[in-house]
N, C-alpha and C positions, 0 to 999 in steps of 0.2 A: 913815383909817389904822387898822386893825387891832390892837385891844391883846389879845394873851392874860395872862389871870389862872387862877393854880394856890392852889385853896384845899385843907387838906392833913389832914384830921382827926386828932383822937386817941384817943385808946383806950388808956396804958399799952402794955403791953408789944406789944397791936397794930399800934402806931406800925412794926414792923419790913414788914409788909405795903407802907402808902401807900410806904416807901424801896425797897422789893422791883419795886415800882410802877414807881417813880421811874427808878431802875436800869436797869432793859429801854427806858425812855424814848429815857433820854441812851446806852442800847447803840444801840440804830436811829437815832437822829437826826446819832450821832458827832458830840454839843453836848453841852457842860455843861448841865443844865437853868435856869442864870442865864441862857441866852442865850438862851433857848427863849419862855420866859416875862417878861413883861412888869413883872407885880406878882403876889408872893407872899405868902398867908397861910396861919395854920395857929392850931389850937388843942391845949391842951396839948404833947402828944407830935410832933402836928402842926407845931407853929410851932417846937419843937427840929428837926424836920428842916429845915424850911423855913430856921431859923437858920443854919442848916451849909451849906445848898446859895444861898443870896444874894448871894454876894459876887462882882459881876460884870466886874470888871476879869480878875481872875486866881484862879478859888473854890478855895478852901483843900481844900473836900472833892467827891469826888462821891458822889454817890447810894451807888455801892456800897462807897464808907467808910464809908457812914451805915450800912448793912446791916452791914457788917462788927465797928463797933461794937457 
């Protein structure tokens, strides 16, 4: 069985790129990216996005909230 894992760098203010990323992801796949992916990490900025897009019952945010923010 197939695990995908989304690791998510950071960079500060960068961090809006990997969500800009993100965003076009869960546009074409018409998924949350919680359901896309398996196991998510990130570092700094990184793992705030990844915080925001994890939650995979019902995700509080998508991608393009996170961009939005």
């Amino acid at each position: 069985m197939k695990k995908y894992i989304l690791s998510v760098d950071g960079g500060g203010i960068r961090g809006i790129i990997p969500a800009i990323i993100l965003a076009e992801i869960e546009k074409r796949a018409r998924k949350p990216i919680a359901e896309i992916f398996d196991l998510m990490a990130g570092t700094s900025t990184g793992g705030i996005v990844v915080a925001g897009l994890c939650k995979k019952d019902k995700p509080q945010y998508s991608a393009n909230d996170l961009v939005e923010f």
